[in-house]
C-alpha positions in Angstrom: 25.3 -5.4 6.5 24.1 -8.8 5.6 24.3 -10.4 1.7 20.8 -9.6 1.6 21.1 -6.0 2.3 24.8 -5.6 -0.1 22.4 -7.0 -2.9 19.4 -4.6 -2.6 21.6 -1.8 -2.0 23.6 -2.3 -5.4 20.4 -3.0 -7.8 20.4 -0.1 -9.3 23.7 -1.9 -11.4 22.2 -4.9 -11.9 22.0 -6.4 -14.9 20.3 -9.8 -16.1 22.7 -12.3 -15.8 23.4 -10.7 -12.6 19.8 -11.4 -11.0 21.1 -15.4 -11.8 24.2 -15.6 -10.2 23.2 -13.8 -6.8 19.4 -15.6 -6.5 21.6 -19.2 -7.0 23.9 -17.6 -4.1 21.3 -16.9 -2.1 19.3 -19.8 -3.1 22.7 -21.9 -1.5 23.3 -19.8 1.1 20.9 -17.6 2.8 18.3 -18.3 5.7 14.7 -17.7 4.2 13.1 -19.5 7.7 11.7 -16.1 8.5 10.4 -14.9 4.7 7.0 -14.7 4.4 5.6 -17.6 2.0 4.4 -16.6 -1.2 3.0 -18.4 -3.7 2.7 -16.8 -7.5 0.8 -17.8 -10.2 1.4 -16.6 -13.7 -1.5 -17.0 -16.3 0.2 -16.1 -20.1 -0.5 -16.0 -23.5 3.1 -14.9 -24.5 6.5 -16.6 -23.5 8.2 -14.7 -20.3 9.7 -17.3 -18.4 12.8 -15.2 -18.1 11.2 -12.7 -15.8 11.2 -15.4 -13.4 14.7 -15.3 -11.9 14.6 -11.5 -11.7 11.2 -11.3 -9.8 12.0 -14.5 -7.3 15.0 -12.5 -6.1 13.5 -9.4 -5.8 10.7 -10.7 -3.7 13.5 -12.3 -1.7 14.7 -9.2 -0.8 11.6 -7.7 -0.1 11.3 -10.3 3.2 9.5 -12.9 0.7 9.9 -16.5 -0.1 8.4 -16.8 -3.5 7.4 -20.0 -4.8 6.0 -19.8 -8.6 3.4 -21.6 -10.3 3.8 -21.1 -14.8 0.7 -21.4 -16.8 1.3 -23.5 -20.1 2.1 -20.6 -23.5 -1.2 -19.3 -23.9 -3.5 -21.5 -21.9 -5.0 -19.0 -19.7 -8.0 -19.5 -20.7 -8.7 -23.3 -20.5 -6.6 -23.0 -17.0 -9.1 -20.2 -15.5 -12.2 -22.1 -16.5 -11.2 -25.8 -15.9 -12.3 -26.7 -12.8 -9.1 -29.2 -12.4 -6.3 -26.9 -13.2 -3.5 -27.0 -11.4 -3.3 -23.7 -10.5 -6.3 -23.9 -8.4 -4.1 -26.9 -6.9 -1.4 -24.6 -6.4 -3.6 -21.8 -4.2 -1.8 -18.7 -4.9 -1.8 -15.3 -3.3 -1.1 -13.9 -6.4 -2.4 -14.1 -9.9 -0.9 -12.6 -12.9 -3.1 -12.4 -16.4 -0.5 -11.4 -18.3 -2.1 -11.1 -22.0 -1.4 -9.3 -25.2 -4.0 -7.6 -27.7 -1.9 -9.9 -30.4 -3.0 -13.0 -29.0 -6.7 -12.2 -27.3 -7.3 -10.2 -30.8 -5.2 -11.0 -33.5 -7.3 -10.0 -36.4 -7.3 -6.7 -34.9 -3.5 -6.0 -34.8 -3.3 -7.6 -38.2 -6.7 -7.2 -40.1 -7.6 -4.2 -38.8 -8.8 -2.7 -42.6 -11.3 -5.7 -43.1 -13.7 -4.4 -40.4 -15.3 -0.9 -39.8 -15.1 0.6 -36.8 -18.6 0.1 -35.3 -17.3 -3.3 -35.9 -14.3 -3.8 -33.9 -15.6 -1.2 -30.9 -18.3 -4.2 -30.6 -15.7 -6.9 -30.6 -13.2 -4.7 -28.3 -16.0 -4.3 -26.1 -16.5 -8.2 -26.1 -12.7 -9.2 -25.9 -12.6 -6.6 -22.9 -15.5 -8.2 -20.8 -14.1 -11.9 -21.9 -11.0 -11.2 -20.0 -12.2 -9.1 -16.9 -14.8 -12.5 -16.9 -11.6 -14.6 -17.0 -10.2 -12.8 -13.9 -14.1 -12.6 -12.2 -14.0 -16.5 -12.5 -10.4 -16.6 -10.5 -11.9 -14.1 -8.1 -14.5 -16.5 -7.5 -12.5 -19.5 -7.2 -9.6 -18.4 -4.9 -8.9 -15.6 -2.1 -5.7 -14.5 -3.9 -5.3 -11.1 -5.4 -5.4 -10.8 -9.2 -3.3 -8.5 -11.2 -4.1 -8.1 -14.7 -2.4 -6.8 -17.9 -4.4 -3.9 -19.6 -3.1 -3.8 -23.7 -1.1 -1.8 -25.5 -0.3 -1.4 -29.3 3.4 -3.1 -29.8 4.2 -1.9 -33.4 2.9 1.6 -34.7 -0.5 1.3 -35.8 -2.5 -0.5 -39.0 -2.9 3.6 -40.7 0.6 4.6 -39.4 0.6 8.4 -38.6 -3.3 9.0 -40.3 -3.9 7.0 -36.7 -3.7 10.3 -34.4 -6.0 11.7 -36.9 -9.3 9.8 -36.6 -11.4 8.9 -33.9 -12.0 5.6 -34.2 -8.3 4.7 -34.5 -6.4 1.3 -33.6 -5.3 3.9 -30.5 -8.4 4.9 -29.2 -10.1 1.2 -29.5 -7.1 0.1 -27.5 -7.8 2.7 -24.9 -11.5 1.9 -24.7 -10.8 -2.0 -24.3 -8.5 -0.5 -21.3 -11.5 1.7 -19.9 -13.8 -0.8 -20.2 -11.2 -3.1 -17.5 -11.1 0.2 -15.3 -15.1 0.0 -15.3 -15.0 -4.2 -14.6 -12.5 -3.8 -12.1 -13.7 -0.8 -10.5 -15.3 -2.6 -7.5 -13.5 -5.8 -7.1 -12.0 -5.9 -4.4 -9.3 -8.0 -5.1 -8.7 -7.4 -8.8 -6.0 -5.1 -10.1 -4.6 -3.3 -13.5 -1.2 -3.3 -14.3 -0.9 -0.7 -16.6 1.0 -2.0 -19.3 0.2 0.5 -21.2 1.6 3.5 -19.1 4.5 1.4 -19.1 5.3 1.0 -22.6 4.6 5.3 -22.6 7.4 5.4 -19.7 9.7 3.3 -20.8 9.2 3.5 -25.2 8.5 0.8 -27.4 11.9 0.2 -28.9 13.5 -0.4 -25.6 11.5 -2.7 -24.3 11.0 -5.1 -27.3 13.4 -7.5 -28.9 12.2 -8.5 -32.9 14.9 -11.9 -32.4 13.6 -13.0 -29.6 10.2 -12.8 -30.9 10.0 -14.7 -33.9 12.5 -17.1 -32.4 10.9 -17.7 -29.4 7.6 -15.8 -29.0 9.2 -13.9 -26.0 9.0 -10.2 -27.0 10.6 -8.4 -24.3 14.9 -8.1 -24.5 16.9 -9.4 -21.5 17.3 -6.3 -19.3 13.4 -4.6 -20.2 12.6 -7.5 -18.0 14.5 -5.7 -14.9 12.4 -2.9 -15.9 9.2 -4.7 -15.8 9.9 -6.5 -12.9 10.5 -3.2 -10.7 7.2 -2.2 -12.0 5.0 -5.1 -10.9 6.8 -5.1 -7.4 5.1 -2.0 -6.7 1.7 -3.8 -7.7 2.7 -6.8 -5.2 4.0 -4.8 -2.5 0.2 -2.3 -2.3 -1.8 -5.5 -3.3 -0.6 -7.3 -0.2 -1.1 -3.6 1.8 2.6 -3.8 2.2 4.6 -0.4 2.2 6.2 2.8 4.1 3.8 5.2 5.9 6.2 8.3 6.3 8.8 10.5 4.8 11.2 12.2 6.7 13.2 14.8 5.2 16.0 17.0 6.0 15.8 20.5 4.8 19.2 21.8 3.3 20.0 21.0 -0.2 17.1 18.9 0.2 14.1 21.2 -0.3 15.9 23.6 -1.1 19.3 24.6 -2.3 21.6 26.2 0.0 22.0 26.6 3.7 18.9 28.3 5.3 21.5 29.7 8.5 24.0 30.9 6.2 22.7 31.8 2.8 18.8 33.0 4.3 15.4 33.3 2.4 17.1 35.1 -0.1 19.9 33.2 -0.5 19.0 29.8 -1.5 18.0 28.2 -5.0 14.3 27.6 -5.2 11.9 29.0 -7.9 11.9 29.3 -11.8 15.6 29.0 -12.5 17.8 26.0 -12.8 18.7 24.5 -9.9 16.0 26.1 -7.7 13.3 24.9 -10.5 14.3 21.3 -9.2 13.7 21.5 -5.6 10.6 23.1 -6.6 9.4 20.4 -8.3 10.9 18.0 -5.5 8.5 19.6 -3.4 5.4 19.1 -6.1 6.6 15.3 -6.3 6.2 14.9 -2.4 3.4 17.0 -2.4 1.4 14.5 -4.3 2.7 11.3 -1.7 1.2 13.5 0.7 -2.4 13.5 -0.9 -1.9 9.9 -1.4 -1.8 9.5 2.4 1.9 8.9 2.9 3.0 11.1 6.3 5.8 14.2 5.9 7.8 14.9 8.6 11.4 17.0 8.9 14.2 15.8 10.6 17.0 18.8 10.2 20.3 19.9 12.0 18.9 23.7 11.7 17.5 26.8 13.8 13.9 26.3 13.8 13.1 30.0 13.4 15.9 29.7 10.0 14.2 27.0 9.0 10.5 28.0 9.5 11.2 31.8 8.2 11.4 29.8 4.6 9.0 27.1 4.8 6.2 29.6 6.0 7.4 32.9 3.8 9.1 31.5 0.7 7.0 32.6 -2.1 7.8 29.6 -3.5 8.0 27.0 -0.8 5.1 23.9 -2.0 4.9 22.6 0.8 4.3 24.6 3.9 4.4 23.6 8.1 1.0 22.2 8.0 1.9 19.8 5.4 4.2 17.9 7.8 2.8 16.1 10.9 5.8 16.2 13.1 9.7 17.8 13.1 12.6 17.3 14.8 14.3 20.8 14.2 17.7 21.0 16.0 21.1 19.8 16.5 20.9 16.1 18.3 21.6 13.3 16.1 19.6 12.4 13.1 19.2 8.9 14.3 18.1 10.1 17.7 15.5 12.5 16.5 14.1 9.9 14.2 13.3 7.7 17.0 11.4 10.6 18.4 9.2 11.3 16.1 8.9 7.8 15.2 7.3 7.9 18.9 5.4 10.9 18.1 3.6 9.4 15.1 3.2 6.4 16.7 4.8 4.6 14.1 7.4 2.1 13.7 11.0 3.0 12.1 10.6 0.4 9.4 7.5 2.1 8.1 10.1 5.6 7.5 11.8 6.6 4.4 14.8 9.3 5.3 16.1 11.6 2.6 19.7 13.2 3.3 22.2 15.2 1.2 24.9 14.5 3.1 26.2 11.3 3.0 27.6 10.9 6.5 24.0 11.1 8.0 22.8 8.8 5.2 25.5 6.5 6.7 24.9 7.0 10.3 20.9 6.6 9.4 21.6 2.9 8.0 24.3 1.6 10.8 21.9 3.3 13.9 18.4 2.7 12.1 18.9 -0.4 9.4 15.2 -0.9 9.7 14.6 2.3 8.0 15.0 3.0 4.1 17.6 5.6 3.7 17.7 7.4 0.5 20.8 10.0 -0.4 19.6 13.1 -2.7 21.2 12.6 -6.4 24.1 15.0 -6.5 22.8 16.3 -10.1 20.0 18.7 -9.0 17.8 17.9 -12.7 17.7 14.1 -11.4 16.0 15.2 -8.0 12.5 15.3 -9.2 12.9 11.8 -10.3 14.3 10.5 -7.3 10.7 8.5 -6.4 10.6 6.8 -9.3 12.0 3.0 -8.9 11.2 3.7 -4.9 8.9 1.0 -3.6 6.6 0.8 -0.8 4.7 4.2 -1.6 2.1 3.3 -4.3 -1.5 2.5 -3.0 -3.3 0.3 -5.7 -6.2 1.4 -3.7 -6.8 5.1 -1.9 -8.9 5.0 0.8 -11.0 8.5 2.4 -8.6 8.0 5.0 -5.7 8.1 2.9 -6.2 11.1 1.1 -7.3 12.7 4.6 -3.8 11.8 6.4 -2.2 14.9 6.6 -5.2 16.4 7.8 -5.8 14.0 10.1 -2.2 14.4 11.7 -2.6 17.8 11.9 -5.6 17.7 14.3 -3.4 14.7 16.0 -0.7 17.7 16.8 -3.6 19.7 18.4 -4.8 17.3 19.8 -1.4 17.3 21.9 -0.8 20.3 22.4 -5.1 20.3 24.3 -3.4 17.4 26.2 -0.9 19.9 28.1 -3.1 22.5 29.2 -5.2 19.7 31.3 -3.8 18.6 34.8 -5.4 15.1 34.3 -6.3 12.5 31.6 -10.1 13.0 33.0 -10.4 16.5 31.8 -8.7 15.7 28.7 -11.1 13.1 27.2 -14.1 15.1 28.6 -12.2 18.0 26.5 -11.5 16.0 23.4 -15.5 15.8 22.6 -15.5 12.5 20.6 -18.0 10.8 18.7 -18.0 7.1 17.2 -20.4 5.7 15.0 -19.7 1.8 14.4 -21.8 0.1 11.3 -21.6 -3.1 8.9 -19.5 -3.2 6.7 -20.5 -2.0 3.5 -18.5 -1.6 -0.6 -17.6 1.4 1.0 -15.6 0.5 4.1 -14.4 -2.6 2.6 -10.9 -1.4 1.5 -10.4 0.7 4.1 -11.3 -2.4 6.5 -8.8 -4.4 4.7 -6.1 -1.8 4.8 -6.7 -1.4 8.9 -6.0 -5.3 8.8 -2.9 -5.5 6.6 -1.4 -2.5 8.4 -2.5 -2.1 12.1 0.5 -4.1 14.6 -0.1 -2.0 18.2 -3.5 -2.0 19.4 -4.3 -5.6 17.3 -5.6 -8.7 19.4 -4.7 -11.4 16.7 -3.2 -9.4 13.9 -4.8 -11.4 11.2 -4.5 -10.3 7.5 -7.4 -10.0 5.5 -7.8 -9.0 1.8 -10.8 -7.3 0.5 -12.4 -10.6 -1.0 -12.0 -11.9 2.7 -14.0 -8.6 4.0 -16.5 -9.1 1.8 -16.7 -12.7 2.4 -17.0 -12.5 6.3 -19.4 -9.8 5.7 -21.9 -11.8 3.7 -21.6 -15.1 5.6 -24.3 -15.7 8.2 -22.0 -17.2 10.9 -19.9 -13.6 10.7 -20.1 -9.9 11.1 -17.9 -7.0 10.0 -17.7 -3.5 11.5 -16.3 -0.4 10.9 -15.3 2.1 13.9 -15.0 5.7 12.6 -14.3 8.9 15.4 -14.7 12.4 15.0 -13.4 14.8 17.6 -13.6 18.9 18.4 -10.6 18.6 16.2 -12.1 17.3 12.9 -12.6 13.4 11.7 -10.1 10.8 12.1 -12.3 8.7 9.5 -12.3 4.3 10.0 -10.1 4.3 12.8 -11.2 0.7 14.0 -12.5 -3.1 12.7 -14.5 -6.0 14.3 -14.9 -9.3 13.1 -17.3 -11.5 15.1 -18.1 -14.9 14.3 -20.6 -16.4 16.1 -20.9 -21.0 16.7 -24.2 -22.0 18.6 -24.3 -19.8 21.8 -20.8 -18.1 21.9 -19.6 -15.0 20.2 -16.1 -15.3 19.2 -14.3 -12.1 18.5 -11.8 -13.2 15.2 -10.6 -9.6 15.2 -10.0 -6.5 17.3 -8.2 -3.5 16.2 -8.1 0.5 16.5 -5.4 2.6 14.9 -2.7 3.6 17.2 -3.3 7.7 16.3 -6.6 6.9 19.0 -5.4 4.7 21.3 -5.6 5.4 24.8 -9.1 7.1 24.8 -11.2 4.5 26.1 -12.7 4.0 22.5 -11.4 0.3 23.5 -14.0 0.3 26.0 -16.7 1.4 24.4 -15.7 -1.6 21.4 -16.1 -4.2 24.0 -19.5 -3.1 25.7 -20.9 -2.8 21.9 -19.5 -6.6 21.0 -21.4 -8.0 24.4 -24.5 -5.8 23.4 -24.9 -6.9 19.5 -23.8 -10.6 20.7 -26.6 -11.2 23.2 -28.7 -9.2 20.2 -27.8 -12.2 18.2 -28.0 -14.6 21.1 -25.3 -15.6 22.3 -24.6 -15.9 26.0 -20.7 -16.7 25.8 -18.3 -13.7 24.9 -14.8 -15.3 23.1 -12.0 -13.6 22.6 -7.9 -14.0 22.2 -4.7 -12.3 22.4 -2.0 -13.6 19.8 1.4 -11.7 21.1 3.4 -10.4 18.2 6.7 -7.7 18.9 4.6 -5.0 18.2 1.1 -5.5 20.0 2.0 -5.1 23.6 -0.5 -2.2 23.1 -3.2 -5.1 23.1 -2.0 -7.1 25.7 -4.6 -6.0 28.9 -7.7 -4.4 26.9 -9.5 -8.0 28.2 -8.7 -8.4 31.1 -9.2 -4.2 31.8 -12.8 -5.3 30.9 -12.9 -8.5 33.5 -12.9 -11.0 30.5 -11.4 -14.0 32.2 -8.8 -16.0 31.2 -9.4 -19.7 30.5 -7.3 -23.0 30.4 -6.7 -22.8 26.3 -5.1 -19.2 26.8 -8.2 -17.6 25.7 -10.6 -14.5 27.7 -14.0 -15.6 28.4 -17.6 -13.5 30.0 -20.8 -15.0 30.8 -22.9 -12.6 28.5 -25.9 -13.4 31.1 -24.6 -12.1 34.2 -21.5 -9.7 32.9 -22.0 -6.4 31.9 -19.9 -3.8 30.0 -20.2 -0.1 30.0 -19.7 2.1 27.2 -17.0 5.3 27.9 -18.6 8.1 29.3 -16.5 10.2 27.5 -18.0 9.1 23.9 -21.1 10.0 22.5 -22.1 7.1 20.1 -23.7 6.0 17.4 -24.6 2.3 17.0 -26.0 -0.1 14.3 -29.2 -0.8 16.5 
């Protein structure tokens, strides 16, 4: 285990001087060559300067290497609209509008009496759109992603406790300013709301702020709330850059359940109403929600399958059932070794797994075999199981896709899939079996995330793996030098949704394809084909007589590495595959029926 790793793992016991000593340590010490360059901008109208330190290191442990750009105490403004601000010097990725209702509003935190309510909804309204305008205007200026603070009330309210009694309160203008950024922010695509708010609700008002350092300083927040705040706007950073774990694998025993299925049987072990089962109950709920926001279950158990199935399909109450998880390794191999099967099976990497383990020998064995993979031990207090998501990063979308909340489905009908495979003798009868459909069209403000998502997180079957935010989509998509596309397939088996992208950008008389990519759940079923004969058809629509395209190796995308050539595309003396569009042609699969743009 590397100093890196010994920090991360020991967080949890962190406190703020400790974020100092180990970021100057690793500041000294460590090799940040291969950290991905990030540049942060902070926009504020309150002091928080000591968030720094915390966030940098954090960052550095999530494979970043931050470098941080401060707006001056309560500038924001003049530094969005100037033209000339240094921040639009600096180019960031990220943008924080961190803002307070105190300073955008002051007269309503303090003054609230001298005003009636149709008043101030008119003026909250105003103050709302001035800010979402304020992060429109950063939008415009840069391809970053934008996170901004919604408000929150930071001392009980102007009528005290008569406030939960009228309608009109401080409260409910508060959460109407915070609606109306919901409404604003709804179809950016590259503008997000940290829910400040929700925070202060988690976390309570007294524990987060700090009177003396306030009034002395104008920095609200005490030392160790900003650990607090920092591990929630990590989880902002991580989805906003489409960073993050696709699957949980679980063991079964005191895991979903309490007991030993083998030894204590259906009967036998704690799940249901009563303490401890109640917990494992709503273990179950908490992954049971991940699993509607697209994130993958899977088992990986030392068990008898027909033990462990007898309670997951019978168990009155059992939340999650077998078709809830889109793989298992049920059996008495080695954890390690069965996770690098059904990493396999889901055609996943290991890196993108999260294993959960009682026992803290596999836990172990998980981490020395598997270090790529986030190992997570079970709390040993069964009321702290429900929570043990909570501070876990890398499984928050800040944006849910169709596709997303169809995963589970879709992995299903990936299984059956399979098992169709094995009653063919060849791969002929297979695909003719299979049925399948595409329908490829423009991009449009619906396929935009999901387009951007398929960017950030497709590695296999991806010719130049180029990362693209939404604002980029978009931007591509309404230049008249580019094109987007979206590749959806549906099979006899149900709809895998957007499964594929194409960017085209087209110079004078060649077509250059900037980007190729299909999910790895459809690889191998000549959908790839059919991708290529389309770009050659819609390119000589558009005129162009030379087909571009290039393959960028990564570790991952061997996957990639012959779909030219497969299609004759020749290989030229920069490295790049070439077809005369006026002699070559390109056949579409037989084994597809499609539907196409033209």
């Amino acid at each position: 285990m590397n100093y890196l790793d010994s920090i991360k793992n020991n967080l949890q016991n962190f406190k703020f001087t400790d974020y100092f000593r180990h970021l100057t340590a690793v500041q000294k010490d460590a090799d940040l060559s291969a950290h991905r360059p990030l540049r942060v901008a902070i926009l504020r109208s309150y002091t928080l300067d000591m968030m720094e330190p915390i966030l940098k290191l954090r960052l550095i442990l999530e494979g970043f290497n931050p470098v941080f750009w401060w707006g001056d105490y309560n500038q924001f403004r003049q530094e969005v609209l100037d033209n000339e601000s240094s921040m639009y010097l600096f180019k960031p990725d990220i943008v924080f509008l961190m803002t307070r209702i105190e300073e955008i509003l002051p007269e309503f935190v303090w003054q609230f009496a001298n005003k009636t309510a149709k008043v101030w909804e008119v003026e909250i309204l105003d103050a709302s759109r001035n800010l979402a305008h304020l992060a429109d205007t950063v939008s415009s200026r840069l391809p970053a992603q934008i996170i901004v603070q919604n408000m929150a009330l930071n001392s009980p309210p102007f009528w005290g406790i008569y406030d939960s009694q009228e309608m009109h309160s401080q409260s409910h203008l508060i959460h109407q300013f915070n609606h109306e950024l919901v409404q604003a922010f709804e179809s950016r695509p590259n503008t997000f709301i940290w829910d400040f708010n929700q925070f202060l609700l988690r976390k309570g008002i007294d524990n987060i702020f700090d009177p003396k350092l306030w009034y002395i300083s104008s920095n609200p927040f005490r030392q160790n709330a900003y650990i607090d705040i920092v591990d929630d706007l990590i989880k902002y950073i991580l989805s906003a850059l489409a960073i993050g774990k696709k699957c949980i694998v679980l063991d079964l025993d005191n895991t979903l359940w309490g007991g030993i299925a083998g030894e204590d049987g259906i009967n036998g072990i704690s799940l249901g109403h009563d303490y401890p089962g109640n917990c494992y109950v709503d273990f179950q709920r908490e992954l049971l929600k991940l699993y509607h926001r697209g994130i993958i279950l899977a088992i990986n158990s030392k068990n008898n399958e027909s033990d462990a199935f007898g309670i997951i399909d019978k168990h009155p109450d059992m939340v999650l059932r077998r078709f809830h998880f889109a793989a298992y390794q049920i059996n008495w191999s080695d954890k390690a070794t069965n996770l690098y099967i059904l990493a396999k099976e889901l055609n996943i990497g290991t890196e993108s797994m999260i294993f959960i383990d009682d026992n803290p020998a596999e836990c172990e064995l998980l981490r020395q075999q598997c270090p790529e993979c986030t190992v997570l031990q079970m709390p040993e207090k069964p009321y702290l199981i429900p929570t043990l998501f909570r501070r876990l990063h890398g499984i928050e979308n800040i944006r849910l896709t169709n596709e997303d909340r169809k995963k589970g489905e879709i992995y299903q009908a990936q299984l059956q899939r399979k098992k169709l495979e094995t009653v063919y003798r060849d791969l002929d009868e297979f695909l003719k079996a299979l049925e399948m459909e595409i329908e490829i069209r423009l991009s449009d403000d619906f396929t935009v995330p999901r387009i951007s998502q398929l960017t950030q997180k497709t590695n296999q079957l991806n010719m130049t793996t180029r990362r693209y935010t939404e604002a980029d989509i978009v931007q591509f998509a309404n230049s008249n030098e580019s094109d987007v596309f979206s590749i959806s397939s549906r099979d006899r088996f149900g709809d895998n949704g957007i499964v594929g992208v194409l960017i085209l950008k087209f110079q004078e008389e060649s077509c250059h394809i900037d980007s190729f990519m299909l999910s790895c759940r459809v690889i191998g079923r000549t959908i790839e084909q059919s991708m290529i004969a389309f770009i050659a058809e819609y390119a000589r629509k558009r005129g162009a007589k030379i087909l571009v395209g290039e393959y960028i190796p990564t570790n991952k995308n061997k996957p990639a590495s012959e779909i030219y050539q497969k299609c004759r595309m020749l290989k030229d003396k920069d490295g790049k595959f070439v077809a005369d569009l006026t002699t070559q042609e390109f056949t579409y699969s037989p084994y597809i029926k499609h539907h196409l743009p033209f």
